[in-house]
VOKOL-253050 format. One record per residue: residue in three letters; x, y, z of N, C-alpha, C in turn. Coordinates in steps of 0.05 Angstrom, whole numbers, padded with zeros to 5 digits, always signed. Atoms other than C-alpha are relative to their C-alpha. Layout:
<pts>
ALAXYZXYZXYZ/...
</pts>
This chain:
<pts>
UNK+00017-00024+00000+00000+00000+00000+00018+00025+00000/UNK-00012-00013+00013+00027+00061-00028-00008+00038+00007/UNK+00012-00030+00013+00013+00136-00009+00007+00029-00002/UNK-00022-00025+00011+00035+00196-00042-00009+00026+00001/UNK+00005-00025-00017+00043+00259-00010+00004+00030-00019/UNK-00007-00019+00001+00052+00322-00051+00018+00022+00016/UNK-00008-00017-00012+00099+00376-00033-00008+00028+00006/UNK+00008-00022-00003+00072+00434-00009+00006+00019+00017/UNK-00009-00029-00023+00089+00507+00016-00032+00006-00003/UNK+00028-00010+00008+00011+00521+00031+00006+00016+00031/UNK+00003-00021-00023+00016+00586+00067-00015+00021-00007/UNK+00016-00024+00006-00028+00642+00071+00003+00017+00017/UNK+00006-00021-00016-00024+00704+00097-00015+00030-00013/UNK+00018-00018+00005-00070+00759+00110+00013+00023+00015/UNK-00013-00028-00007-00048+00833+00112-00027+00017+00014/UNK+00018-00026+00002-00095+00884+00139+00013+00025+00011/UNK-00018-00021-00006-00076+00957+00141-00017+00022+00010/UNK+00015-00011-00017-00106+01001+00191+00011+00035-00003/UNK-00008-00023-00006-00102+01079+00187+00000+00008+00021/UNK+00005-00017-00028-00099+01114+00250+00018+00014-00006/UNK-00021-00028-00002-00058+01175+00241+00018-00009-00025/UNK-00024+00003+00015+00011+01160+00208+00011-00026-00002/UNK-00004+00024-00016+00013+01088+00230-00011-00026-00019/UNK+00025+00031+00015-00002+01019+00187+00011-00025+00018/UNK-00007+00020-00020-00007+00957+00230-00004-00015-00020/UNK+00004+00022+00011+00006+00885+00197-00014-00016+00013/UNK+00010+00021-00018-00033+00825+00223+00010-00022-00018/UNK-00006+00026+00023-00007+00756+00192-00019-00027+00027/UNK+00020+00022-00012-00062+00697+00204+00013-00031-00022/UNK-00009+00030+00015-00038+00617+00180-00029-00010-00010/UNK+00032+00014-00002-00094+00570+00161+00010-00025+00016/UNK+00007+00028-00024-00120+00506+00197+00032-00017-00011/UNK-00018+00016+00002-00059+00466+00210+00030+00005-00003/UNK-00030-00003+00002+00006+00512+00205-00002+00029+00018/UNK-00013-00022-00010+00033+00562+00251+00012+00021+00003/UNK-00026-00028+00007+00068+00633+00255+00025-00011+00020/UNK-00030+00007-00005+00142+00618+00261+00008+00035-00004/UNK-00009-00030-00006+00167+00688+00287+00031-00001-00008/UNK-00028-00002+00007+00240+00665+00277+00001+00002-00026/UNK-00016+00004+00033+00238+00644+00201-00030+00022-00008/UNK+00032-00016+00020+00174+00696+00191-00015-00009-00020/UNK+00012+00017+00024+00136+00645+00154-00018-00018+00019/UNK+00024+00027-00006+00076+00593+00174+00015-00029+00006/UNK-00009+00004+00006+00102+00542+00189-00020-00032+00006/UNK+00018+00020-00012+00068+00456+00193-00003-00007+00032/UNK-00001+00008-00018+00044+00435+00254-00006-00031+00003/UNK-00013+00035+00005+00064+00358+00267-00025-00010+00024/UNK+00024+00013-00016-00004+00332+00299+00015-00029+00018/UNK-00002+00024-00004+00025+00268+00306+00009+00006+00028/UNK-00002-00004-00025+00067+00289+00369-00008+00020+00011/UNK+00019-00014-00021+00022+00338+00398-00030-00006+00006/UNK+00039+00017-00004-00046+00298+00392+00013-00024+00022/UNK-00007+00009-00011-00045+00249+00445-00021-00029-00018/UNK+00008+00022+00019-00066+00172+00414-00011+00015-00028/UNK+00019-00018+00026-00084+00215+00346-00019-00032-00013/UNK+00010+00022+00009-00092+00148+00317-00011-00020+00006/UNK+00007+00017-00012-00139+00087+00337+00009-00024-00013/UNK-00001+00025+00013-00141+00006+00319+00024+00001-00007/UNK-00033+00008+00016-00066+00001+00314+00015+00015-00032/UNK-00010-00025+00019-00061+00055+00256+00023+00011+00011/UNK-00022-00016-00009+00001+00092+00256-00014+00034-00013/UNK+00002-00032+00004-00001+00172+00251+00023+00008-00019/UNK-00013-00016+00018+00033+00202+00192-00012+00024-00002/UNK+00000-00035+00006+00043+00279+00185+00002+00006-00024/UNK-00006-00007+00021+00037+00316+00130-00001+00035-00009/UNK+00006-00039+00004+00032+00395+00105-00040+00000+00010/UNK+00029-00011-00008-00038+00419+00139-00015-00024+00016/UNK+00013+00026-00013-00055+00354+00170+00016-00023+00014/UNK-00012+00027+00001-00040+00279+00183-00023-00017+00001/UNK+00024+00031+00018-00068+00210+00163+00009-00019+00023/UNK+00001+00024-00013-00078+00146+00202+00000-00012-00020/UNK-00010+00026+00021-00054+00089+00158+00009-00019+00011/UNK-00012+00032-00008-00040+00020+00168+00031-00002-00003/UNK-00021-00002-00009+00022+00006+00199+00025-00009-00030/UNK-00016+00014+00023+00051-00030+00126+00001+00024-00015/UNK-00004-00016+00024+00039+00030+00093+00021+00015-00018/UNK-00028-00019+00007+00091+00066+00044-00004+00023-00009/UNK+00016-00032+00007+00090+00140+00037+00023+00000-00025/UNK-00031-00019+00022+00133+00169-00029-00017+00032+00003/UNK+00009-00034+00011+00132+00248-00047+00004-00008-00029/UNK+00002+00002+00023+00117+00260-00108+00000+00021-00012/UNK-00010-00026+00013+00139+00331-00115-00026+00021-00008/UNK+00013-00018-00002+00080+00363-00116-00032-00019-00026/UNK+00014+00003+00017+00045+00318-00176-00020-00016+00010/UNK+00022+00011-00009-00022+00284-00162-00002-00030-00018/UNK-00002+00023+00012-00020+00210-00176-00030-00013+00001/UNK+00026+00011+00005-00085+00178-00202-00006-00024+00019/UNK-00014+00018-00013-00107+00121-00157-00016-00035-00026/UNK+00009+00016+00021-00113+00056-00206-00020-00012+00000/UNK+00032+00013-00014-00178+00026-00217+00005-00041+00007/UNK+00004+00026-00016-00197-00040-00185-00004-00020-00023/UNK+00010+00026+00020-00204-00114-00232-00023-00005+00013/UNK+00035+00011-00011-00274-00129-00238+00004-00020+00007/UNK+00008+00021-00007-00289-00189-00198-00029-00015-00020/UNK+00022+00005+00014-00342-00243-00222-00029+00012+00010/UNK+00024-00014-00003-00408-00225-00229-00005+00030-00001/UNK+00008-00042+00003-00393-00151-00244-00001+00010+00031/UNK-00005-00014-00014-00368-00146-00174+00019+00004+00017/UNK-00021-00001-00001-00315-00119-00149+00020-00015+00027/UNK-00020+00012-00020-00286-00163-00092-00008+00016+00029/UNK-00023-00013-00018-00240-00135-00042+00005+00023-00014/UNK-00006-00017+00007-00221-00086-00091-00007+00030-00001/UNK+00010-00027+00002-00265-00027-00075+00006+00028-00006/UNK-00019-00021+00012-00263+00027-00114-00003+00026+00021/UNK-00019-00029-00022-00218+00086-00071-00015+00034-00014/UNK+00007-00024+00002-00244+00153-00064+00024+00024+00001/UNK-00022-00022+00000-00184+00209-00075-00011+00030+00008/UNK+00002-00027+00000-00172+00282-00054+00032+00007-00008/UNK-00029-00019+00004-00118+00325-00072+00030-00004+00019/UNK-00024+00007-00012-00048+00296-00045-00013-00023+00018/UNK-00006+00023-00020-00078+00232-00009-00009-00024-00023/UNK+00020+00026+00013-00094+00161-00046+00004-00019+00028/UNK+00003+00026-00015-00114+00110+00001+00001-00024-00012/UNK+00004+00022+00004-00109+00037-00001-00029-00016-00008/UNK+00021+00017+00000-00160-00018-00024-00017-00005+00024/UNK+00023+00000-00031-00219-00014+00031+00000+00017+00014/UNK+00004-00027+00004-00203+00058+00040-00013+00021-00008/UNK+00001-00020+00014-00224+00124+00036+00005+00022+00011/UNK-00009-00023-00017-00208+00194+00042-00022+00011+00012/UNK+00027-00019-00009-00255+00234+00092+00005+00023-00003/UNK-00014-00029+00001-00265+00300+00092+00009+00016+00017/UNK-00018-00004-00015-00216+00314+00143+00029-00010-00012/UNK-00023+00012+00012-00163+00285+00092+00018-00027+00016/UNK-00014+00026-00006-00154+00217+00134-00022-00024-00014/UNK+00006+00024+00004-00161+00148+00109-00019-00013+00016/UNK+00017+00015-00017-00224+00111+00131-00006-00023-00015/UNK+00008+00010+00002-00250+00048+00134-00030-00013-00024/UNK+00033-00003+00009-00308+00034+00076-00014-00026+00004/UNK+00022+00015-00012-00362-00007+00104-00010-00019-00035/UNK+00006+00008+00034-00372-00051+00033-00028-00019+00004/UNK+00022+00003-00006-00428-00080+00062-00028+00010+00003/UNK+00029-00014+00014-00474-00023+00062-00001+00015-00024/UNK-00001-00019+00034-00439+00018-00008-00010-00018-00016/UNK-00004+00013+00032-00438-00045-00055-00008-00026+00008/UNK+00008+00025-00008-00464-00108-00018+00005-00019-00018/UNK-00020+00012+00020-00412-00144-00050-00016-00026-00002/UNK+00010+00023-00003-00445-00215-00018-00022-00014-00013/UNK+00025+00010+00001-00489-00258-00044-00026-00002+00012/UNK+00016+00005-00022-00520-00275+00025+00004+00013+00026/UNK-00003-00021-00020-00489-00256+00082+00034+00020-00001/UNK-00024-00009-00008-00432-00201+00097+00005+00007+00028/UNK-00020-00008-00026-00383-00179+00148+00021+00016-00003/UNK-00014-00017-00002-00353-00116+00150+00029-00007+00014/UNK-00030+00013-00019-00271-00121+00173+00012+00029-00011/UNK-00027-00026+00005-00213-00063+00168+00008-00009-00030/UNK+00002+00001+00022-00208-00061+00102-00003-00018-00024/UNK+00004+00025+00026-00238-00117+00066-00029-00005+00015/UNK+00030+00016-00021-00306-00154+00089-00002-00030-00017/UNK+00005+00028-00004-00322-00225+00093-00024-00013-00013/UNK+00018+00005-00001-00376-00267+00064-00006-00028+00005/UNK+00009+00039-00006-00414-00333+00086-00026+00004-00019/UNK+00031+00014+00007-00478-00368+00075-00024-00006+00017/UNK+00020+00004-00023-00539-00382+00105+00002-00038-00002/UNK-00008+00026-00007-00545-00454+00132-00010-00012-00026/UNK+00022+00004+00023-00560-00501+00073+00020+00005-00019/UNK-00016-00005+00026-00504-00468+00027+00024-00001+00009/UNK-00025-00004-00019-00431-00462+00032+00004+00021-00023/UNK-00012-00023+00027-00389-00405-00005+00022-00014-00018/UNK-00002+00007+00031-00372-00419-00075+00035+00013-00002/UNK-00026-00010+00003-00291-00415-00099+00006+00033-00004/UNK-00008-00035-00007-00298-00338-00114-00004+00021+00022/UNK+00004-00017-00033-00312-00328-00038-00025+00026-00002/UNK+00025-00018-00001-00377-00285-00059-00023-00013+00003/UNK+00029+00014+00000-00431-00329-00082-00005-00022+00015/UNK+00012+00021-00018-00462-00389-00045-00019-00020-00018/UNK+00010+00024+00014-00471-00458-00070-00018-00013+00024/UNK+00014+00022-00018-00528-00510-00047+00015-00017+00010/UNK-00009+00027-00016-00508-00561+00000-00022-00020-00008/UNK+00021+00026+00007-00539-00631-00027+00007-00022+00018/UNK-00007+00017-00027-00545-00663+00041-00010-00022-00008/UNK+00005+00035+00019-00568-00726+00004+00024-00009-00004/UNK-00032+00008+00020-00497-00736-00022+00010-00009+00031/UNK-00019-00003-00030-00470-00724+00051+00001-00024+00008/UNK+00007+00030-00018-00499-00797+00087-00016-00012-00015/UNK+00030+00024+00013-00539-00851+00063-00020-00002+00024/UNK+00020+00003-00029-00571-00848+00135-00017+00032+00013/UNK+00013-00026-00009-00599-00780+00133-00037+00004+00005/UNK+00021-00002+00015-00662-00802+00110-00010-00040+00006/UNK+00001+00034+00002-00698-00876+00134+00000-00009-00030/UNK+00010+00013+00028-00725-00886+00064+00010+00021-00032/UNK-00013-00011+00022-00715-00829+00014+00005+00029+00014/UNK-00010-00032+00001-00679-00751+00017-00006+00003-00026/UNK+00003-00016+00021-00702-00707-00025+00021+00033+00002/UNK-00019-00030-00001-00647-00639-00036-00019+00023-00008/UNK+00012-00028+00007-00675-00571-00040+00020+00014+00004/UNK-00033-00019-00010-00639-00506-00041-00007+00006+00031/UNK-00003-00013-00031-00616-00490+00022-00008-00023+00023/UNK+00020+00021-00026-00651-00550+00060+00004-00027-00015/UNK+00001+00032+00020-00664-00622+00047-00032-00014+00017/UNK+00020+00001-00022-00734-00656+00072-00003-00046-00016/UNK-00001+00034+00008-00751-00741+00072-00026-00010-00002/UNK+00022+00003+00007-00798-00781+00050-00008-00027+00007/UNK+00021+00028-00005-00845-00845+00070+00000-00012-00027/UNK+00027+00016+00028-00873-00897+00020-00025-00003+00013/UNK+00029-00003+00001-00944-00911+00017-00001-00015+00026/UNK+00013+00024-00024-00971-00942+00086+00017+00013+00022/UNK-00015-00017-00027-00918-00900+00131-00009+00028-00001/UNK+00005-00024+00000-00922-00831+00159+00032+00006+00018/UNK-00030-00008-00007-00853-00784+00175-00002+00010+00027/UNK+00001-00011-00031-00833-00775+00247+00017+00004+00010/UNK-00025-00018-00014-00784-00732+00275+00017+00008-00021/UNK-00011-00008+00028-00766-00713+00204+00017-00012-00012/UNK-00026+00025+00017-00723-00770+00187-00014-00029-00007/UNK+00005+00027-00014-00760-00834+00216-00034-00008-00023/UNK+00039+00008+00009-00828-00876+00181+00003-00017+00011/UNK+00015+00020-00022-00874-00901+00225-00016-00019-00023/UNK+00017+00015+00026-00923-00958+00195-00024+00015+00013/UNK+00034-00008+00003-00999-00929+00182-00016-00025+00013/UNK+00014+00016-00012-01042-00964+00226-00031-00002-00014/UNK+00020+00003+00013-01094-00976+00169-00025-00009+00014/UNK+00027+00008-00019-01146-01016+00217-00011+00021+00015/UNK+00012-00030-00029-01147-00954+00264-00013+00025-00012/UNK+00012-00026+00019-01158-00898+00212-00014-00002-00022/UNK+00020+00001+00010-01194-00923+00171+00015-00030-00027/UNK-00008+00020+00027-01202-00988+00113-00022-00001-00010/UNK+00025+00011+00018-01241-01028+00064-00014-00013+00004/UNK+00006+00028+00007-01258-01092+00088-00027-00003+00008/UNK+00032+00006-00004-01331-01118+00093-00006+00001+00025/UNK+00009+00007-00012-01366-01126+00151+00003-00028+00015/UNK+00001+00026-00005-01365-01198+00150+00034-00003-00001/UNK-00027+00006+00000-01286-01186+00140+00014+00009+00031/UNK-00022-00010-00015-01228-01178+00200+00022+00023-00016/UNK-00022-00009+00011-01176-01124+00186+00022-00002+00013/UNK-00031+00011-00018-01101-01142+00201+00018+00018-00009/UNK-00021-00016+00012-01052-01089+00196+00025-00014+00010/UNK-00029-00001-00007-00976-01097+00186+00013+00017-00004/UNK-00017-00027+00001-00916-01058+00171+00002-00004-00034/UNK+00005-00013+00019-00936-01022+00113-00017+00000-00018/UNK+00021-00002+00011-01000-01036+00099-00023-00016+00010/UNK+00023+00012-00016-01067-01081+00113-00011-00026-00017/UNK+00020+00019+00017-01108-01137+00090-00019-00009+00022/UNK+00021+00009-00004-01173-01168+00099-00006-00031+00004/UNK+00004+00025+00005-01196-01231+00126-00021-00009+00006/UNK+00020+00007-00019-01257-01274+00145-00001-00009+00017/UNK+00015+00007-00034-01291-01270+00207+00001-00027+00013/UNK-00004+00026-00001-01297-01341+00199+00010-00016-00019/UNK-00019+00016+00013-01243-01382+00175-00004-00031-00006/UNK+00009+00030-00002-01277-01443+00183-00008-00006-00035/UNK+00005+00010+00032-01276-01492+00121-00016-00025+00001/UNK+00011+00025-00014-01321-01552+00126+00020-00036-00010/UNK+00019+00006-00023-01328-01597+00155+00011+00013+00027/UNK-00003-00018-00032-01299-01551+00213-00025+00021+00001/UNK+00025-00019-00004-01348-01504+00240+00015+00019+00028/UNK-00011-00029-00016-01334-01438+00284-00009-00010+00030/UNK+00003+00013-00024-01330-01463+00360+00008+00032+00012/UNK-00014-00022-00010-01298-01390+00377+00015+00021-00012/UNK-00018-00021+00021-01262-01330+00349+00026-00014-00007/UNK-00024+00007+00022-01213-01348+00298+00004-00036+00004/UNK-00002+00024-00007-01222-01430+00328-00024-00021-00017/UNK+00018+00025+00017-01252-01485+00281+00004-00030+00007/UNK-00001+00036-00001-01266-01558+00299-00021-00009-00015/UNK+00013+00024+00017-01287-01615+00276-00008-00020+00017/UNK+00007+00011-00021-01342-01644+00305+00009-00038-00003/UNK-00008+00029+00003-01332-01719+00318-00019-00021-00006/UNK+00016+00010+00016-01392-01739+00295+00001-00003-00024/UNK+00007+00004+00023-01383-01727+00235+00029-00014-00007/UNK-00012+00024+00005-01348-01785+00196+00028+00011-00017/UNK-00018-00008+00009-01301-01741+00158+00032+00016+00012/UNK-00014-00023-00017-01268-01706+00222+00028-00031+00011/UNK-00007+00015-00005-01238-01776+00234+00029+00005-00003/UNK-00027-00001+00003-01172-01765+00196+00015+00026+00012/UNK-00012-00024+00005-01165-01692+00206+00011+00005+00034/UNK+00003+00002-00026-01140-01658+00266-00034+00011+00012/UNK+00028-00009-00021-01195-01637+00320-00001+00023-00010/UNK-00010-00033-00005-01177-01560+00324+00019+00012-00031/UNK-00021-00019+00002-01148-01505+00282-00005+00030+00003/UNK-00002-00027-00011-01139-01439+00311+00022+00017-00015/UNK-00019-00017+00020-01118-01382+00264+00005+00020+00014/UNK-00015-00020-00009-01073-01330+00283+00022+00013-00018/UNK-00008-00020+00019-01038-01272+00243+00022+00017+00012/UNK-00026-00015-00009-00970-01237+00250+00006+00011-00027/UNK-00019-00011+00031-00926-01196+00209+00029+00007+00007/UNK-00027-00010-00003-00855-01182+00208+00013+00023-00026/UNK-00012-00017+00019-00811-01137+00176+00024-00017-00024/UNK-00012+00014+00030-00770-01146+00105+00028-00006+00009/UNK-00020-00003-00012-00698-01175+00118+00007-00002+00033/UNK-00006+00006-00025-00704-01194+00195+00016-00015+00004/UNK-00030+00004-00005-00639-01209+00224-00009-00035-00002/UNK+00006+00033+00002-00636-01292+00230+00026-00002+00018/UNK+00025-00001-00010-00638-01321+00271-00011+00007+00020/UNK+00008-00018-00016-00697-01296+00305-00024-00025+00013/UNK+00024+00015+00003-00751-01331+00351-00028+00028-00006/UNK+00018-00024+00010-00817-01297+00323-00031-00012+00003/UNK+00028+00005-00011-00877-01348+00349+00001-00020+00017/UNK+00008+00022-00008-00894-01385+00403-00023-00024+00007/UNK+00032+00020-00004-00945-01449+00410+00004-00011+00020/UNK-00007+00004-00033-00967-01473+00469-00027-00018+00007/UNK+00024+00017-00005-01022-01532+00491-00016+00012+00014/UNK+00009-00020-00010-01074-01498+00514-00016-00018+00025/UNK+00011+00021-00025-01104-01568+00558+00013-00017+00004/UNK-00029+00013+00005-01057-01609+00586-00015-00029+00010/UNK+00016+00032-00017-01085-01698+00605+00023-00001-00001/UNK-00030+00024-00014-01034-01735+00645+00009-00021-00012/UNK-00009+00024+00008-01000-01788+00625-00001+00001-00029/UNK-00002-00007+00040-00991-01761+00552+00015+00009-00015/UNK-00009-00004+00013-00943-01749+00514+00005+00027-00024/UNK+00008-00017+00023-00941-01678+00463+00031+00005-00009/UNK-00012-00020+00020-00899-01660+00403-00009+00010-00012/UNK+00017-00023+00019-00898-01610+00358+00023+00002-00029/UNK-00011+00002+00028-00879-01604+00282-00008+00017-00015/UNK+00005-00019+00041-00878-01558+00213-00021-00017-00009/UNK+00021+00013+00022-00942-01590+00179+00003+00011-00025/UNK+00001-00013+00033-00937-01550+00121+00005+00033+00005/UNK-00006-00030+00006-00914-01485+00095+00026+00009+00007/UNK-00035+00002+00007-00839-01501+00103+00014-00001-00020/UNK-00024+00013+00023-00816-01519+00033+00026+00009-00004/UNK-00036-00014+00004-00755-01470+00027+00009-00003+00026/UNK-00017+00003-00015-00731-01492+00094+00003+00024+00027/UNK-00012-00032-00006-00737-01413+00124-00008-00010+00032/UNK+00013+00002-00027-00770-01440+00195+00020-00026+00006/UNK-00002+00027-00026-00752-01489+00253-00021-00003+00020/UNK+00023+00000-00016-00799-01511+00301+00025-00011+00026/UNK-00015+00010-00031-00753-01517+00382-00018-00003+00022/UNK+00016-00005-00035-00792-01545+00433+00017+00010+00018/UNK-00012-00013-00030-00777-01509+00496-00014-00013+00020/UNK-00008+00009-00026-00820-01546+00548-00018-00033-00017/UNK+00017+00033+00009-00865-01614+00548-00032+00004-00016/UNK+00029-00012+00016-00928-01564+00526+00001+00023-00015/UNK+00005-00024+00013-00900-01506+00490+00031-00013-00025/UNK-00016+00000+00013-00850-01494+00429+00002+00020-00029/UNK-00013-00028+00001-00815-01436+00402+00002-00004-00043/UNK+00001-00016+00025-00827-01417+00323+00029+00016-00017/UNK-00019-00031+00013-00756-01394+00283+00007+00009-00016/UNK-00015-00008+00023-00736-01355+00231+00031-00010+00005/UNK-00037+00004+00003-00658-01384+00203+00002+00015-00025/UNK-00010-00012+00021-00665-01341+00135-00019+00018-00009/UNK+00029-00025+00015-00691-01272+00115-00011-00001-00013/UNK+00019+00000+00013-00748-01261+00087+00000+00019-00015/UNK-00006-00026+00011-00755-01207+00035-00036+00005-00012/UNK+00030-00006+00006-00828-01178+00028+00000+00016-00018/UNK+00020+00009-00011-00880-01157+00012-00008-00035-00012/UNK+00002+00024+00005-00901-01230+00018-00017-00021+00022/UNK+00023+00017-00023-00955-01280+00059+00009-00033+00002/UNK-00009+00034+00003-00926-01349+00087-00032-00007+00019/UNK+00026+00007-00011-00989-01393+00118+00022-00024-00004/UNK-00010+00020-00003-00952-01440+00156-00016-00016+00028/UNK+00020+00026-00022-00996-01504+00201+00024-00009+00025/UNK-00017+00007-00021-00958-01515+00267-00017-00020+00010/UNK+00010+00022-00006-00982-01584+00292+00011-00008+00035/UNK+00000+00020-00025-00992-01612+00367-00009-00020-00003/UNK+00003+00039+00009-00991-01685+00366-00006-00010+00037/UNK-00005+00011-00019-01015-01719+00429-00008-00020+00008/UNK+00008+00022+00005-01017-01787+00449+00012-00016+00026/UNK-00001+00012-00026-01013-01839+00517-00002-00033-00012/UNK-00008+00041+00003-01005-01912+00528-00019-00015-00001/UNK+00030+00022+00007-01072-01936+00515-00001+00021-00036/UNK+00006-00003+00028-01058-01908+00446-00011+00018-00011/UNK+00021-00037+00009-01103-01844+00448+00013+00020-00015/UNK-00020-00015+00019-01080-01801+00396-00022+00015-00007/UNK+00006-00025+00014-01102-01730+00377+00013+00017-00005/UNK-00021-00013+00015-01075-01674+00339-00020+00033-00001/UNK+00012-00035+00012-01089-01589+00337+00017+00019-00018/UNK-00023-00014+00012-01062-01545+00285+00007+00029+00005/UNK-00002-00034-00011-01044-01470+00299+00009+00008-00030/UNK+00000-00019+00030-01050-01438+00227+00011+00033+00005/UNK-00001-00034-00009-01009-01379+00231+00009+00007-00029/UNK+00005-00017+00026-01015-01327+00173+00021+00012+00009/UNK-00022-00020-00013-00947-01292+00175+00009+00019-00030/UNK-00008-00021+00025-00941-01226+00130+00024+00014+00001/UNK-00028-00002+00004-00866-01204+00109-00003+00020-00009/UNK+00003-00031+00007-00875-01119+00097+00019+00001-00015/UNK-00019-00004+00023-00837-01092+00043+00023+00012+00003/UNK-00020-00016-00014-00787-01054+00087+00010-00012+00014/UNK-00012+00012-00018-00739-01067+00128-00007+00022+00025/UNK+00001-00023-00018-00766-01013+00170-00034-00004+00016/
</pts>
């Protein structure tokens, strides 16, 4: 930083000449900033710098000059320049047609200030505020000693020419920002459900509790919600020759000649799990619901095993534990027959099945 002082004898004096008789009196007056020197009979500067006490604030230094002095940053370099008035150069446009840092400098007669300068009209260098002349920023500024700063609002960051402000595409950022999908906007980002969920806590889908808010199913139908949606079933599941003994429970009376082979009982019951559940998992248990002495019960897969995905573990002499060994990947409906077998030493043998409807949601969520 560069600034060039002219040389100047700027003296003035004022004569006035007073008649009174035979008599003319002189008066000699300086102007603002130079003194009568009675020795060299001439005006002469007065050096502010050491007779002002701190002249200068913010770590500015004080330079003197003819009729004044300047506060300038401590780097600064003064030349003379003999009296000639040096232009001060203009600024390189920045993009967008604006000019940076470079702000263009305001001159007076013998001072050029630096970039983020200007002259006041007291002939010192000030600070220009580029924030309220030329709102250099895109978004936000920040005034500083001779330059100003810009950011962004949250949402963007600032762009390589340190003016403008690019979107942030917080989608890119995590794959976990978002349970199911991110959507990018400027400045923001917001997420989204599939059909049968609703968004909660602005990241998270819950499942739609279809039965509760409302469905389709008949009258004569049950509605069964899972995770991520619903279906319909009948009231009564009974197929004949079973007949409805109780909610969701069908026997077979023993009268009739056809109930002979089958079992007695089957009691339907409905679950759902989610898509991808870890393995393995236990996820049903069966359990004799009447227990005769002296009898014997196991329990077995009747059907709706073929790919192997279940085990059946008994756990005691009347219950046994249901397991997933391989994920499932929904949406998808297994209808698998869990069989109690029971039978004593005079040969008595009967059998109940536990029909469980198990629905596999399309999420892993």
């Amino acid at each position: 930083m560069m600034v060039l002082f002219p040389v100047l004898a700027a003296l003035m004096l004022a004569s006035v000449l007073a008649q009174e008789g035979d008599e003319t009196i002189t008066y000699t007056q300086c102007t603002d900033g130079y003194e009568w020197d009675p020795v060299i009979q001439r005006c002469k500067d007065i050096d502010e710098c050491e007779i002002v006490h701190d002249a200068c604030k913010g770590g500015m230094k004080c330079v003197n000059h003819f009729g004044g002095y300047l506060c300038l940053p401590r780097t600064a370099q003064i030349i003379v320049n003999n009296g000639q008035e040096q232009p001060a150069p203009e600024p390189a446009p920045a993009p967008n047609g604006r000019n940076g840092n470079a702000i263009a400098r305001r001159t007076v007669p013998g001072i050029q200030c630096a970039a983020g300068f200007e002259a006041s009209d007291h002939n010192v260098c000030q600070d220009i505020n580029e924030c309220e002349t030329s709102n250099p920023c895109a978004q936000l500024c920040y005034n500083i000693v001779g330059s100003f700063l810009c950011q962004c609002n949250q949402g963007f960051e600032l762009s390589p020419d340190r003016i403008n402000c690019d979107d942030v595409d917080e989608c890119r950022t995590s794959n976990f920002i978002c349970l199911y999908q991110c959507v990018n906007e400027p400045g923001r980002y917001s997420c989204l459900c599939p059909d049968g969920y609703q968004l909660v806590r602005g990241r998270n889908c819950q499942d739609i509790n279809e039965c509760e808010v409302g469905h389709e199913c008949r009258e004569d139908e049950m509605c069964w919600n899972y995770h991520g949606g619903y279906r319909c079933y009948p009231r009564n599941p009974c197929q004949e020759p079973y007949v409805l003994s109780s909610e969701n429970r069908c026997v077979c009376p023993v009268s009739n000649p056809l109930c002979r082979d089958l079992p007695y009982s089957i009691v339907h019951k409905y679950m759902s799990i989610r898509s991808e559940r870890s393995t393995p998992s236990d996820i049903f248990q069966i359990q004799a619901t009447t227990i005769y002495p002296n009898t014997i019960n196991t329990f077995r897969i009747k059907s709706g095993n073929e790919n192997g995905d279940f085990v059946l573990r008994q756990t005691s002499s009347v219950s046994a534990m249901l397991v997933l060994v391989k994920p499932l990947t929904g949406p998808r409906e297994h209808i698998i027959d869990l069989e109690l077998l029971t039978v004593n030493s005079m040969n008595y043998r009967s059998s109940s099945v536990l029909r469980l409807t198990l629905i596999v949601g399309p999420y892993s969520f």
